[in-house]
N, CA, C and O atoms as a CHARMM CRD file, in Angstrom:
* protein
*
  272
    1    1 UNK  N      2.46100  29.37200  29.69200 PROA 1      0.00000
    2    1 UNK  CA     3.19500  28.30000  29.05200 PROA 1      0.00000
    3    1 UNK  C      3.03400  28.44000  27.54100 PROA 1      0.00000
    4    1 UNK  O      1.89000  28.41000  27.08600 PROA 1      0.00000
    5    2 UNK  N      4.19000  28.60700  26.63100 PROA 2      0.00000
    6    2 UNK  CA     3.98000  28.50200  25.87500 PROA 2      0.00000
    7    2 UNK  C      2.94500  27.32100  24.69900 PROA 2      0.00000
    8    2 UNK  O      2.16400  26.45800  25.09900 PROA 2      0.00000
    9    3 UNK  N      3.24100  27.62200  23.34900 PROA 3      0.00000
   10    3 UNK  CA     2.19600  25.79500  22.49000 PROA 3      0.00000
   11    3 UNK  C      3.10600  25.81200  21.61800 PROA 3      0.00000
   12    3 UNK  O      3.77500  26.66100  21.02800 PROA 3      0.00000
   13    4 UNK  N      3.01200  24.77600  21.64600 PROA 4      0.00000
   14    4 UNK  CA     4.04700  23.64000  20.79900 PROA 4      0.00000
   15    4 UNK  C      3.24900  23.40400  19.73300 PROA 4      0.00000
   16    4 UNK  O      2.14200  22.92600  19.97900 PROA 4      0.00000
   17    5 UNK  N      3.52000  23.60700  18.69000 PROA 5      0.00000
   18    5 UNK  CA     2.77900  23.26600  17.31400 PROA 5      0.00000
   19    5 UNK  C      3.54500  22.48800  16.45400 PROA 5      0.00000
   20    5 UNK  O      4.60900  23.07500  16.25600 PROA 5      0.00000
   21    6 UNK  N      3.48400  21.34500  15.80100 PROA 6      0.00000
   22    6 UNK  CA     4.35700  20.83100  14.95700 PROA 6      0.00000
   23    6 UNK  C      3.73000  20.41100  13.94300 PROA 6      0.00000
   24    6 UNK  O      3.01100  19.43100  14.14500 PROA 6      0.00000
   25    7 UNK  N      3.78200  21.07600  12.30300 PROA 7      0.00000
   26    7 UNK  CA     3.44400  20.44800  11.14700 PROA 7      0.00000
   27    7 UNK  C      4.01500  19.51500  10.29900 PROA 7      0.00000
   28    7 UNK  O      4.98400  19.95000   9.67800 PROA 7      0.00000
   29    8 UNK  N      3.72100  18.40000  10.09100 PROA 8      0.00000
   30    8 UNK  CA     4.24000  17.55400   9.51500 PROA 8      0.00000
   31    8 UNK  C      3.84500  17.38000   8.07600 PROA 8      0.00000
   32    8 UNK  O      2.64800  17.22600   7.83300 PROA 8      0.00000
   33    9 UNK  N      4.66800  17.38700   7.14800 PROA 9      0.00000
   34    9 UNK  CA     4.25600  16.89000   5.61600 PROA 9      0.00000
   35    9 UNK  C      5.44000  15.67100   4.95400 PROA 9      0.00000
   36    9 UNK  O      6.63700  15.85500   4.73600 PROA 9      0.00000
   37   10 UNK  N      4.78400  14.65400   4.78000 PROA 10     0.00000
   38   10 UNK  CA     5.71400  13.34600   4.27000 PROA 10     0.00000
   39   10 UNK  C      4.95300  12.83700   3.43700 PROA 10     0.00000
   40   10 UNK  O      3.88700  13.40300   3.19200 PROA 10     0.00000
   41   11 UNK  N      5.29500  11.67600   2.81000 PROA 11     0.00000
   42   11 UNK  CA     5.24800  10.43900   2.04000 PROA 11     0.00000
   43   11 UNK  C      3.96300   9.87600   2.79600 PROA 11     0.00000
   44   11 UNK  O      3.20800   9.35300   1.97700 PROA 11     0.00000
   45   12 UNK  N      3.54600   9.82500   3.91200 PROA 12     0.00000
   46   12 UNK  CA     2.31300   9.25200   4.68200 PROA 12     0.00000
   47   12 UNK  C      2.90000   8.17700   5.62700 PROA 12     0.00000
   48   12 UNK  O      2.09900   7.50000   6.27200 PROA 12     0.00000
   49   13 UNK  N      4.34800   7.94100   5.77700 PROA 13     0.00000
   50   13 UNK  CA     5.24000   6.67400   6.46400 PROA 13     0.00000
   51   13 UNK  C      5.57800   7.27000   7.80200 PROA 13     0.00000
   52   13 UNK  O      6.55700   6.87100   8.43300 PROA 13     0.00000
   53   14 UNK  N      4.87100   8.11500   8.19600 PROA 14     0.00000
   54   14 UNK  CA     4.96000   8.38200   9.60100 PROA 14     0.00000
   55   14 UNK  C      3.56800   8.08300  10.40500 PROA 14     0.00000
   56   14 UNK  O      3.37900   7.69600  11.55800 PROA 14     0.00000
   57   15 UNK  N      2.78300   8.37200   9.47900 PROA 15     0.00000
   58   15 UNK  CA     1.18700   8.15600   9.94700 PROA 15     0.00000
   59   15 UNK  C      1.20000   6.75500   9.78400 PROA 15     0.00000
   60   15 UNK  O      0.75100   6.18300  10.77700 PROA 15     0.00000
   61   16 UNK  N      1.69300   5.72800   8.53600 PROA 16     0.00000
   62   16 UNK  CA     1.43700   4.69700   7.90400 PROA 16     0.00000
   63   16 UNK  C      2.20600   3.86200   9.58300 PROA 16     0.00000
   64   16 UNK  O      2.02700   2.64700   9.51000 PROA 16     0.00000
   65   17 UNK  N      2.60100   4.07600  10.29800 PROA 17     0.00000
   66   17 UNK  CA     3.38700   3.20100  11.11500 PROA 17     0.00000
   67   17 UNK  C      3.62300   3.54500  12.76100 PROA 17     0.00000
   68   17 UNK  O      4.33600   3.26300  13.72400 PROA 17     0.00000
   69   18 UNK  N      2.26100   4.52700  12.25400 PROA 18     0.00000
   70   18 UNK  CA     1.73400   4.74600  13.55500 PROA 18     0.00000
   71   18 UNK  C      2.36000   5.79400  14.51800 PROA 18     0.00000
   72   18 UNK  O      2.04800   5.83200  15.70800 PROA 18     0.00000
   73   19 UNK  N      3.50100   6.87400  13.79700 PROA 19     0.00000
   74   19 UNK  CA     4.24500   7.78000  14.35300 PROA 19     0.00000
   75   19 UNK  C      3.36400   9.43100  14.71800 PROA 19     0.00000
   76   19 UNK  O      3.39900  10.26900  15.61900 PROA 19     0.00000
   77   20 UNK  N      2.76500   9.27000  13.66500 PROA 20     0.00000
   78   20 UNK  CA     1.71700  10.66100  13.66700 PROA 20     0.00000
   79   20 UNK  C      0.11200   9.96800  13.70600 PROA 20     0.00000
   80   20 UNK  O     -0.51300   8.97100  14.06900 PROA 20     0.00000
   81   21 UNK  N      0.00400  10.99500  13.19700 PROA 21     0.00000
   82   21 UNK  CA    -1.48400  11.59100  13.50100 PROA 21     0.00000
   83   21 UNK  C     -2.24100  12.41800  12.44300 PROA 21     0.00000
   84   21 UNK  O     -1.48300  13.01500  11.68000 PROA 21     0.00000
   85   22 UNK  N     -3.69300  12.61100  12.19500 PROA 22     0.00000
   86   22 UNK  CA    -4.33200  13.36700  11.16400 PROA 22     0.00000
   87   22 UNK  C     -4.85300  14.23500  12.11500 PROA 22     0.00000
   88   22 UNK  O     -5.95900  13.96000  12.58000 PROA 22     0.00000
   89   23 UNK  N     -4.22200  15.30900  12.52400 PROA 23     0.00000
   90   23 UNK  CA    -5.31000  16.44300  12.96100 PROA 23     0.00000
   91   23 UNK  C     -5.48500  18.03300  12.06700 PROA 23     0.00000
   92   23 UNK  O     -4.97100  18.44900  11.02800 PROA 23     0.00000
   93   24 UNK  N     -6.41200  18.59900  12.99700 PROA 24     0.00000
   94   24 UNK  CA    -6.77100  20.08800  12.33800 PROA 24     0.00000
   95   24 UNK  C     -6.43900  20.54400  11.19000 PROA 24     0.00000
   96   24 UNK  O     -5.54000  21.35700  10.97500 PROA 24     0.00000
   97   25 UNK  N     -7.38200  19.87300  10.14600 PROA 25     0.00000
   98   25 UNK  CA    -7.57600  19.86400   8.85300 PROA 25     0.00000
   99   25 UNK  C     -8.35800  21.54900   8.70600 PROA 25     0.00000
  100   25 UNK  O     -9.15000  22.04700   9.50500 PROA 25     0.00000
  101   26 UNK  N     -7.92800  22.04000   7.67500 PROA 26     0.00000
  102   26 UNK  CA    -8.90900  23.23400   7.58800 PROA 26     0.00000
  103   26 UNK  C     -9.08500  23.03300   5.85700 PROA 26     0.00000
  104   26 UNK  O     -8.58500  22.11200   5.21200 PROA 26     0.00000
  105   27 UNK  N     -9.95400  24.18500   5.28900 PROA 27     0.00000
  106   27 UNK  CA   -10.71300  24.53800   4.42800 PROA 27     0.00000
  107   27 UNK  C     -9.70700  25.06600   3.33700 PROA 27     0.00000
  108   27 UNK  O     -8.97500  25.87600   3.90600 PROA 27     0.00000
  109   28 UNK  N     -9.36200  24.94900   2.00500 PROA 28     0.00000
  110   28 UNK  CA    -9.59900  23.88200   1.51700 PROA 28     0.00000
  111   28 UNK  C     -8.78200  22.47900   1.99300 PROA 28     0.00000
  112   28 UNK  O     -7.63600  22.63900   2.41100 PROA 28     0.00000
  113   29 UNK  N     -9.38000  20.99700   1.93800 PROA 29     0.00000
  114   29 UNK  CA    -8.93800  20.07400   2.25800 PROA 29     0.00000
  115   29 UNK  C     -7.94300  19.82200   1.49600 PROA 29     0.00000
  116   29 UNK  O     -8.03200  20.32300   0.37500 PROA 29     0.00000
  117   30 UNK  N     -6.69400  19.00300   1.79000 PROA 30     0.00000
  118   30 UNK  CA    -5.63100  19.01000   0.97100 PROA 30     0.00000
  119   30 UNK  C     -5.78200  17.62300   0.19400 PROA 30     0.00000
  120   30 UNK  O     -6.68900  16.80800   0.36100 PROA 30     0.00000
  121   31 UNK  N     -4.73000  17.52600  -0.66900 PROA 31     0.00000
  122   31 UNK  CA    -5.07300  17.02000  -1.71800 PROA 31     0.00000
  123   31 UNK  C     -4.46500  15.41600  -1.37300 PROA 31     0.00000
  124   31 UNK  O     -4.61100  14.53200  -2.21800 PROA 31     0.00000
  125   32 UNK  N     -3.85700  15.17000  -0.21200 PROA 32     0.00000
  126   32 UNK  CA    -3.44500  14.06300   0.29300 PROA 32     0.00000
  127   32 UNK  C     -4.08700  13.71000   1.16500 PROA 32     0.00000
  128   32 UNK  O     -3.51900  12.97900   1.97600 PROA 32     0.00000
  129   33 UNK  N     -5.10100  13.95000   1.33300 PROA 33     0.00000
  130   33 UNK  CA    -5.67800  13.64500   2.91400 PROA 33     0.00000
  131   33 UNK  C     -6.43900  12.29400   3.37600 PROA 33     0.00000
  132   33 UNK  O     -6.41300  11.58400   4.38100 PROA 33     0.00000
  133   34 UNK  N     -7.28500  12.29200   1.86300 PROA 34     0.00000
  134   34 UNK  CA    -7.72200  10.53500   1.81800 PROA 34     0.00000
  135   34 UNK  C     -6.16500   9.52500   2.13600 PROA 34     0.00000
  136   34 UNK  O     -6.07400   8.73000   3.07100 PROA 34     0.00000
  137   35 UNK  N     -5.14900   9.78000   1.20700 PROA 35     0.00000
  138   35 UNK  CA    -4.06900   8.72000   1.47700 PROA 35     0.00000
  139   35 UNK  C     -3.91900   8.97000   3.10700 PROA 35     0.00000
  140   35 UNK  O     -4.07200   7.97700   3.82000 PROA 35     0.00000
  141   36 UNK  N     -3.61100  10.30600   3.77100 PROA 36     0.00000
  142   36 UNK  CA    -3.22700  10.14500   5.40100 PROA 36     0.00000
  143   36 UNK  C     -4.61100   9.86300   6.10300 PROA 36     0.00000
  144   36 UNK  O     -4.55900   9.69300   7.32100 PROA 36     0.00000
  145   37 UNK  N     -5.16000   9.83200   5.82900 PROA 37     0.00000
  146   37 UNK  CA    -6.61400   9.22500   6.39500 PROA 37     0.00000
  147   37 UNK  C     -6.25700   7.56000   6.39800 PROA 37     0.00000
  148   37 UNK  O     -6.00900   6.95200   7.44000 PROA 37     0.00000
  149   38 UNK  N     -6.26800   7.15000   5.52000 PROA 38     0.00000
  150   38 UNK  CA    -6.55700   5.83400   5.38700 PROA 38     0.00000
  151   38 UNK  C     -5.18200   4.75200   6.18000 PROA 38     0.00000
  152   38 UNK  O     -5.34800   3.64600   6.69400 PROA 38     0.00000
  153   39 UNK  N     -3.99100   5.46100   6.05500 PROA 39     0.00000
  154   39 UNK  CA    -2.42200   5.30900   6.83300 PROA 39     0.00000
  155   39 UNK  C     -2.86400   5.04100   7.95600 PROA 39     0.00000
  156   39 UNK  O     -2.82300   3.95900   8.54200 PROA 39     0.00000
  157   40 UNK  N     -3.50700   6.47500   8.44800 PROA 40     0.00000
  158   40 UNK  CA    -3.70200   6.47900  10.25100 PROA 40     0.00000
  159   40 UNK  C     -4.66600   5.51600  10.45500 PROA 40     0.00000
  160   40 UNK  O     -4.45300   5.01700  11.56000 PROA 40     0.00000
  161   41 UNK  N     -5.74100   4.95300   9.85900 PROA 41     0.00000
  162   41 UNK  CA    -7.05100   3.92600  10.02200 PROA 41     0.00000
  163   41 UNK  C     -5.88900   2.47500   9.88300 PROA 41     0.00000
  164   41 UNK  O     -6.35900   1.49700  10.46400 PROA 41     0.00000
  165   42 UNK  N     -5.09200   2.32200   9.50600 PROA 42     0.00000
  166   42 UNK  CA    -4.79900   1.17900   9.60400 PROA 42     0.00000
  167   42 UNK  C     -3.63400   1.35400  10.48900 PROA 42     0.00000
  168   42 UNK  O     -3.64400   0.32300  11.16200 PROA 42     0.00000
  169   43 UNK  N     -2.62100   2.08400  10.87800 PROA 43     0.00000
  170   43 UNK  CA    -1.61900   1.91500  11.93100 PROA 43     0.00000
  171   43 UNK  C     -2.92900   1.94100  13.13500 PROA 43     0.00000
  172   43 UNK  O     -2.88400   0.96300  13.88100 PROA 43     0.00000
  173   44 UNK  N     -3.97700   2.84000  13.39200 PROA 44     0.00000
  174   44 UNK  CA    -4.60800   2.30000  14.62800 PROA 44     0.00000
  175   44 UNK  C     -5.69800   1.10500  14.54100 PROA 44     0.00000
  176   44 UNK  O     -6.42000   0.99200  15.53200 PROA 44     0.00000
  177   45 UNK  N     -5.85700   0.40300  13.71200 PROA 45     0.00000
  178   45 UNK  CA    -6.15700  -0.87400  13.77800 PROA 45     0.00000
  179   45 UNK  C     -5.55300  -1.95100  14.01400 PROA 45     0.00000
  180   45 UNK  O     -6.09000  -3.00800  14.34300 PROA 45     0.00000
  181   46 UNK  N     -3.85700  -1.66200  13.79000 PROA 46     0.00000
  182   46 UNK  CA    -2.49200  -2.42200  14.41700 PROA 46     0.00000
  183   46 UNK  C     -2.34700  -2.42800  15.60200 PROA 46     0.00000
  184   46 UNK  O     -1.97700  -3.35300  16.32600 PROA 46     0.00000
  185   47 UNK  N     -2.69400  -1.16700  15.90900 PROA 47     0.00000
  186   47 UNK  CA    -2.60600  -1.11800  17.62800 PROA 47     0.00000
  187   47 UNK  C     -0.88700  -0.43200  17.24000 PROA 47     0.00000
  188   47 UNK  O     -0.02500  -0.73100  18.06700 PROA 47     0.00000
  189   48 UNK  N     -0.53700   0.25800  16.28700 PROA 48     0.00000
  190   48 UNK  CA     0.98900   0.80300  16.27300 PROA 48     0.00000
  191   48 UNK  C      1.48600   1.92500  16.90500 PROA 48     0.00000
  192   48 UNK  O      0.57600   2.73200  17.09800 PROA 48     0.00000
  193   49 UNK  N      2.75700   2.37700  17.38200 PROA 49     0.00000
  194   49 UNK  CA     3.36800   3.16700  18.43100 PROA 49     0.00000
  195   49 UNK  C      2.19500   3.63300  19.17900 PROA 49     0.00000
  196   49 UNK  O      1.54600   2.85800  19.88200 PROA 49     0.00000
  197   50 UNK  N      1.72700   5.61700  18.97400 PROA 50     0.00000
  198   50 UNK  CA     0.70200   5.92000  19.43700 PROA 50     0.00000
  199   50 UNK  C     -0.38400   5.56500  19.60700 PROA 50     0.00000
  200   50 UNK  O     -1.16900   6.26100  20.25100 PROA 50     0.00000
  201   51 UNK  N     -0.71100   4.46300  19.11300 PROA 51     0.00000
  202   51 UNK  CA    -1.88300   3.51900  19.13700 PROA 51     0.00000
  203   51 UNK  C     -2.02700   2.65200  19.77000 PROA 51     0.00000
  204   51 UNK  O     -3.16700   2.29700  20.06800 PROA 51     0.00000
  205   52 UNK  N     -0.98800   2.02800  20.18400 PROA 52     0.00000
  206   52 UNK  CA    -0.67100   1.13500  21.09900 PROA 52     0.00000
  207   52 UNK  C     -1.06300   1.32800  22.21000 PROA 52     0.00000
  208   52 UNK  O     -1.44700   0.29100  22.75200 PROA 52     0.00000
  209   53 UNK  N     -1.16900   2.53400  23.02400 PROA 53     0.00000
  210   53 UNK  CA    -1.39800   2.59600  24.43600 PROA 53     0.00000
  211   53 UNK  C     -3.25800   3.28800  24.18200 PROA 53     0.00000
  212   53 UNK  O     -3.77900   4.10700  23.42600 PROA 53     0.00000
  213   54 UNK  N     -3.62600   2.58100  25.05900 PROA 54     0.00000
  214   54 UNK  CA    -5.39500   2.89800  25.29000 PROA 54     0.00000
  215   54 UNK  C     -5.16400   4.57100  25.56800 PROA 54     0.00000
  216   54 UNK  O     -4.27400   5.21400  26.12400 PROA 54     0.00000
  217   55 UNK  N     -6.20100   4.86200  25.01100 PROA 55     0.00000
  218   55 UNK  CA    -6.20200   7.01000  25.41800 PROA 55     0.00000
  219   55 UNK  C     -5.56000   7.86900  25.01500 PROA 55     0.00000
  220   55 UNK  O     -5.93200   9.04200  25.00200 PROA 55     0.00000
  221   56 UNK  N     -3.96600   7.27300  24.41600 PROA 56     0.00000
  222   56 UNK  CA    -2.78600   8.18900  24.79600 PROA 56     0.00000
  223   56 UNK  C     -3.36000   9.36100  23.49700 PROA 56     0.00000
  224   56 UNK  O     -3.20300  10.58000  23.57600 PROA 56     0.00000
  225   57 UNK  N     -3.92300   8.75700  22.53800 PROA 57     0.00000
  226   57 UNK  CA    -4.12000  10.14000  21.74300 PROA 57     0.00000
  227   57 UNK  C     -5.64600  10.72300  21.51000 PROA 57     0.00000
  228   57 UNK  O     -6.67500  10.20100  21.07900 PROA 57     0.00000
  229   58 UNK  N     -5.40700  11.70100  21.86600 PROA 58     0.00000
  230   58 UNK  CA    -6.51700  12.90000  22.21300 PROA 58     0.00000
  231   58 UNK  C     -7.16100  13.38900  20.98400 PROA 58     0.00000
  232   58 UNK  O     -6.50500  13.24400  19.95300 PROA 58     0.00000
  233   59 UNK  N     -8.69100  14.11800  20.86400 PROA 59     0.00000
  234   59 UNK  CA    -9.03400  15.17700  19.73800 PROA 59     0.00000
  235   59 UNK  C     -8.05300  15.99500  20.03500 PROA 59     0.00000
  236   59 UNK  O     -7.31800  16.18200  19.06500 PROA 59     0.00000
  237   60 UNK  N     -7.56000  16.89600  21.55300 PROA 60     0.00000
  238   60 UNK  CA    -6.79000  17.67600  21.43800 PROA 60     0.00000
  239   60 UNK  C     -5.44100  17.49700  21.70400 PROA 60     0.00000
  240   60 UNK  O     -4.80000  18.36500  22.29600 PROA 60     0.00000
  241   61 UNK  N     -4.85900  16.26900  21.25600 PROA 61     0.00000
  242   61 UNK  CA    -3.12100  16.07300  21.07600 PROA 61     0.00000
  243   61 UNK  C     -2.94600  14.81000  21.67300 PROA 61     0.00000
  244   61 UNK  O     -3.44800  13.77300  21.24000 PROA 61     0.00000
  245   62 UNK  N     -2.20600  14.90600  22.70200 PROA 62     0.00000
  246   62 UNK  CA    -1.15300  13.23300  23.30300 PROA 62     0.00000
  247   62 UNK  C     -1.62700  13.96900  24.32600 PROA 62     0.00000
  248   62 UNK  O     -1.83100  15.18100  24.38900 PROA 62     0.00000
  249   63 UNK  N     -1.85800  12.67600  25.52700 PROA 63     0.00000
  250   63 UNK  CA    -2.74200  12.45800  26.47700 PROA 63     0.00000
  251   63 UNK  C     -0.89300  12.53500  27.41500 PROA 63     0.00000
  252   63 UNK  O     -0.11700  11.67000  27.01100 PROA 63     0.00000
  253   64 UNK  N     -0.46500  13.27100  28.27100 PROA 64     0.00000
  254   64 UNK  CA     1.03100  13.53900  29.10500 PROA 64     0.00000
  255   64 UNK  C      1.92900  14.28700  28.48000 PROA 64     0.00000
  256   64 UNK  O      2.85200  14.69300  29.18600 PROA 64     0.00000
  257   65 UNK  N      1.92600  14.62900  27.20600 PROA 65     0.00000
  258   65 UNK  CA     2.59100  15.52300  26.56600 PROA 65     0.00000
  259   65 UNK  C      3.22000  16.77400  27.30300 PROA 65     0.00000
  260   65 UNK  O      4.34800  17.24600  27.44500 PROA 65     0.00000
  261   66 UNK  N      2.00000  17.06100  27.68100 PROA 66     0.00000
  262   66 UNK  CA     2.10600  18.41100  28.48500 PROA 66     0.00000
  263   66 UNK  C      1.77900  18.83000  29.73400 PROA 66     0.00000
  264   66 UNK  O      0.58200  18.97600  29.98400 PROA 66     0.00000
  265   67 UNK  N      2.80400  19.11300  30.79500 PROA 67     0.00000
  266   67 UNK  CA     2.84700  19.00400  32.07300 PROA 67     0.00000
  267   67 UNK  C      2.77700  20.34900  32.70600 PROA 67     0.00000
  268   67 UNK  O      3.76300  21.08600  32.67900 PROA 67     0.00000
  269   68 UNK  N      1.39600  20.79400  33.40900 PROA 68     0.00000
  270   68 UNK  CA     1.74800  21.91400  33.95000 PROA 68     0.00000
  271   68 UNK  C      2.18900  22.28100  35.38300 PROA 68     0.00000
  272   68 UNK  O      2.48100  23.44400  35.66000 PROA 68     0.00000
């Protein structure tokens, strides 16, 4: 099966509203990362989209995403 990889770079209004996610950060850290850090800490303190459901998001991705 193939992997699905998707990189996202915005304004932070996808994380900010609970659409994304902060994962697999590597070395050097980027220079936005405190602002998408702090987006995603408060859409999942809303309980917003992906946040909304208990579990659904994983260290390693979305919890049904992928069906083998």
């Amino acid at each position: 099966m193939p992997c699905l990889c998707r990189w996202i770079f915005g304004s932070g209004d996808n994380t900010k509203e609970g659409f994304a996610r902060v994962a697999y950060i590597m070395n050097p850290e980027y220079k936005y990362l405190a602002v998408y850090r702090e987006a995603e800490k408060l859409a999942k303190g809303s309980r917003l989209n992906i946040w909304s459901h208990s579990d659904y998001v994983t260290k390693w991705g979305f919890k049904g995403c992928v069906q083998k």
